[in-house]
N, C-alpha and C positions, 0 to 999 in steps of 0.2 A: 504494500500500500504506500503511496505517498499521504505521508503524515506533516500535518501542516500546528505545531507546537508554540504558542505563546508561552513567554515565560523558558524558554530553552535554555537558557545561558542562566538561571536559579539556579537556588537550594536543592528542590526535587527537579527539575527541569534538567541540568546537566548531569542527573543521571538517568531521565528519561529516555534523553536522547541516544546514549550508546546503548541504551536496552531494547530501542524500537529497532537501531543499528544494525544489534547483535543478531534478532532477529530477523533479518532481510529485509529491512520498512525503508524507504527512501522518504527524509525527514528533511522539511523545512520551517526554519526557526525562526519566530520574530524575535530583531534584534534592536533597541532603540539607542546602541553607540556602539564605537568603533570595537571598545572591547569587547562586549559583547558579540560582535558581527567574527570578531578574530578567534573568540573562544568554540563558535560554532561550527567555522571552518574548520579548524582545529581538529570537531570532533567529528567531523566528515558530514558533515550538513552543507546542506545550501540554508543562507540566509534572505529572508524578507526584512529590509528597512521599514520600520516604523515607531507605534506605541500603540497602545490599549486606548490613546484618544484619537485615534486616526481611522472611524470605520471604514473610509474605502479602500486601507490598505489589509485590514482585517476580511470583507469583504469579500475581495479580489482574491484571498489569499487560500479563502476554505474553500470558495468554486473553483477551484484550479484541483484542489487535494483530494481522497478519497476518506479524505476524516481527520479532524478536529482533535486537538485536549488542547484544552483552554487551563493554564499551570499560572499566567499570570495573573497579582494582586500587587495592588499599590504598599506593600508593608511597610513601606517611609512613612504614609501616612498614617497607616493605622496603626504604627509602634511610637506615633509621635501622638496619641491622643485624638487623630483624624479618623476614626474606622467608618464613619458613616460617607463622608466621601471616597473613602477606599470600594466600599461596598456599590454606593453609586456608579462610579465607573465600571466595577466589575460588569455590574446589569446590564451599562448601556454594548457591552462586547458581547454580552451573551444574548442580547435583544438581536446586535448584528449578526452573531451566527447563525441561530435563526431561522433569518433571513434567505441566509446565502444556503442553508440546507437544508430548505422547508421539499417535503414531496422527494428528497434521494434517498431514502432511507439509509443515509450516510452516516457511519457512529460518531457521536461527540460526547468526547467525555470531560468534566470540570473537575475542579479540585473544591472541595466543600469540607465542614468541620462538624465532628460530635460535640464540640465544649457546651453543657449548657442545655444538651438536646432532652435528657428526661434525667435532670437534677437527682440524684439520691437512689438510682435504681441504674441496672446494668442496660444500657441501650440497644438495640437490635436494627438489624437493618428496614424491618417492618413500622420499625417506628415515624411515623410524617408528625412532627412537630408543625402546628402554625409557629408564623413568625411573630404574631403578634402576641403570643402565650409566652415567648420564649423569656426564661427569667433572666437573661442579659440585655441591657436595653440597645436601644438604637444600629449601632452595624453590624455584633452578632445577630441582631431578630432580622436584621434588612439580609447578612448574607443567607442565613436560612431561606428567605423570599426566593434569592436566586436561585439556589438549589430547587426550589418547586417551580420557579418557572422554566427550568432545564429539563426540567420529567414532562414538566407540558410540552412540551417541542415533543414525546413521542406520538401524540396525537397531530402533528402535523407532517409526520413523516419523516423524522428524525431518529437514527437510532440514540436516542439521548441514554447518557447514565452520569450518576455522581458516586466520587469517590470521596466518602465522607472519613477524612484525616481526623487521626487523634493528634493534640494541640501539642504533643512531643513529636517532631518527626527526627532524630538524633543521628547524629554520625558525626565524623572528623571532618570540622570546617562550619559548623552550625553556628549561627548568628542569630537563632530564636530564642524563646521562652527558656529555655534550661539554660543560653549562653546570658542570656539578661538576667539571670537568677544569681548566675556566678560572680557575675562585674558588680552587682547590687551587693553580693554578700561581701565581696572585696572592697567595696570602697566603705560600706557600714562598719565592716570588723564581724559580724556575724552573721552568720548562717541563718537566715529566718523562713519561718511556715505561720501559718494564720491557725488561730484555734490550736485543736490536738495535734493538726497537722496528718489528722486521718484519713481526709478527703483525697478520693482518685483522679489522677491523671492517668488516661490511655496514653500507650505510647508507640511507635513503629519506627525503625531503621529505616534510612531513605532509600537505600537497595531493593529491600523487600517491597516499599511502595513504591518504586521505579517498577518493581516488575508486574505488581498490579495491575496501575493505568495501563502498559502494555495486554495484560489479559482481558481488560476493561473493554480496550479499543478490539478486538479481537473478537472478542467472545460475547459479550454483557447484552442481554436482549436488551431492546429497546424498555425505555422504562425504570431500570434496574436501579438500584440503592445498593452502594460495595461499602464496606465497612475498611480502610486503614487501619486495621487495628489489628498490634501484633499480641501485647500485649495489655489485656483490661483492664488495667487499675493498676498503676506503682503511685504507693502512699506517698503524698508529698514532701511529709518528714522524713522517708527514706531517702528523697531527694537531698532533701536541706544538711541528713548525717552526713552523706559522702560529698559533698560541697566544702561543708565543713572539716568533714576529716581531713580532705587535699588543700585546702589553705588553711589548716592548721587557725582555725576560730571556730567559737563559741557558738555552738548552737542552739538556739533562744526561738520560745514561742513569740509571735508577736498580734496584741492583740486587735481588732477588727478597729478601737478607734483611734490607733496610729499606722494602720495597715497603709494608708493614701500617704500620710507621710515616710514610710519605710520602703513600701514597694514603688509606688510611683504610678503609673498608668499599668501596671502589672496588678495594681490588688484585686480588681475586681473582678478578673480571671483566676488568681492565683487560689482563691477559696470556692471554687467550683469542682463538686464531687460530681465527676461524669465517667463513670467507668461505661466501657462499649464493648461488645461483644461482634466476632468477626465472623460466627458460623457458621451465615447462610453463604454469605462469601466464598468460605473456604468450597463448601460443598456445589453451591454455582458456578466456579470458573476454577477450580482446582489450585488455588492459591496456598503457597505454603512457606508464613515466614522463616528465615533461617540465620536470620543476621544474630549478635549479641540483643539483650535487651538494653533495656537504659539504665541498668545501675549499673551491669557490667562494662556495657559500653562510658561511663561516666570513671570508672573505674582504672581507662586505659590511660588516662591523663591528658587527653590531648583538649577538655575542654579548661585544663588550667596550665596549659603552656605558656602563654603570654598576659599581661593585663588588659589586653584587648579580645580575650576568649572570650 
C-alpha cells in the first residue's frame, strides 16, 4: 500500500514508518521543516511538504494514497496548557480526510487516548464515552469528539479505526508524560504522586504501538476501536519510586491543593485512574506486545541521562 502518514518524523510516527517499511508499505510522510523532511528521507520515505493547517496539502495527499494514519497532534500546544486548540486542529485534519476518503472504502487510522475514558474501572474497547460526560474538561472531552467522528466516517465509506493510546507510550528518547515527570521531580528535589499514588496509568512501548497502527491499517474492519495498551494499570507511585530511586530524592505524596503548584499543567492528568484493557485487540488483529514494560523500561536509565530527559 502506499501509506500517506502525518506526524512521520514523531514520537510514535518515526517508528511507524520503518514498521509500515519493514512490511513492504511505500510511505509518504508529512513533513513541516527541513529536519523533519531529512529524517524521513533518511528512513526511506518520500516526503509531503506541509502542516496539519494546510488542508489542501492534506487533501491532495490521502487521494493520491491507499490509506491514511493521521499520528499528528499539536503537543506544543497542549503540553503548554493549549489542549483545546491542539484538539481543534486535530478535527479540522480529520474533517479533511474525510473528505478526501469518503465512498473508497480506504483505511484511516488516528491516534486517540484512554486517559479519563471510564475513571475508576478497567476500560474496554466496547467502551464509546461521550465527550461531553468525559471527567477531563475541554481538549480531552473535545479529542474524544474526534475519535467518534473518525468511527462516523465508517458510514460514509471509510474504513475508519482509532487507536486509543494509553497516556504512557515509553521508550528511549520520550519527551512525554513520564519525561515531564522526571524534569519536574529534578528540578522540585522530589519525586511526587497525588493522593496514595494508587491511581493507574496504562502504558505501551512505542515499538509494540508502531506495530499496531500497522495491523490497524491492514486489518481493523471498518469501525473498529484498538486499545494501545500493553500494559493496564502501572500505579503511579511505582512510577514516582523509581524516578526517585534514579535521582536519588525523596519520594513525597503531594497533596491535590498544591498539586497545580507542584505539577504544573500535569496535575490534572497526573490523578487520573484509567487503567485499559487491550483484549479484544489482541484477539481482532492478532496483536502481541513484546517490548519491556514501563518500570522496567524506566529502569534502563536512559530517561535520567541528561537534565533534559
Amino acid at each position: 500500500m502506499r501509506v500517506f502518514v502525518t506526524g512521520a518524523s514523531g514520537w510514535i510516527g518515526s517508528a511507524v514508518v520503518p514498521e509500515l517499511i519493514g512490511a513492504g508499505h511505500q510511505v509518504v510522510g508529512l513533513a513541516r521543516s527541513d529536519a523533519s523532511a531529512a529524517a524521513l528521507t533518511a528512513a526511506g520515505a518520500e516526503v509531503r511538504r506541509g502542516t496539519l493547517d494546510d488542508p489542501e496539502a492534506l487533501r491532495g495527499a490521502a487521494a493520491e494514497s491507499d490509506g491514511v494514519i493521521h499520528l499528528a497532534f499539536k503537543h506544543d500546544l497542549a503540553f503548554s496548557g493549549q489542549f483545546d486548540d491542539a484538539t481543534a486542529a486535530d478535527r479540522r485534519a480529520i474533517e479533511t480526510f474525510g473528505e478526501a476518503l469518503a465512498g473508497s472504502e480506504r483505511p484511516f487510522v488516528i491516534a486517540s487516548g484512554t486517559l479519563g475514558l471510564t475513571p475508576g474501572r478497567v476500560a474496554t474497547e466496547q467502551d464509546r464515552r461521550e465527550p461531553e460526560s468525559a471527567p477531563l474538561p475541554g481538549g480531552p472531552a473535545a479529542r474524544l469528539g474526534n475519535a467518534h467522528l473518525t468511527l462516523a466516517l465508517a458510514s460514509r465509506g471509510v474504513s475508519s479505526s482509532v487507536v486509543r493510546l494509553a497516556p504512557t507510550v515509553h521508550g528511549e528518547g520520550d519527551n512525554g508524560f513520564v519525561a515531564t515527570l522526571v524534569a519536574i521531580a529534578r528540578d522540585k528535589g522530589v519525586s511526587g504522586y497525588l493522593g496514595d499514588g494508587a491511581n493507574r496509568w496504562p502504558a505501551v512501548h512505542r515499538y509494540d504501538a508502531a506495530q499496531l497502527f500497522r495491523l490497524a491499517l491492514e486489518k481493523a474492519p471498518a469501525g473498529s476501536v484498538l486499545h494501545g495498551i500493553a500494559e493496564e494499570g502501572v500505579p503511579v507511585r511505582s512510577v514516582a519510586e523509581v524516578i526517585g530511586r534514579h535521582l536519588g530524592v525523596p519520594v513525597v505524596a503531594v497533596s491535590a491543593e498544591k498539586a497545580g503548584a507542584h505539577f504544573g499543567w500535569m496535575a490534572g492528568f497526573l490523578g487520573a485512574d484509567s487503567p485499559a484493557s487491550n483484549t479484544r485487540t489482541r484477539e481482532l488483529l492478532g496483536w502481541q506486545p513484546t517490548r519491556p514494560g514501563l518500570i522496567e523500561d524506566l529502569d534502563k536509565g536512559h530517561y535520567f541521562s541528561s537534565p533534559s530527559a
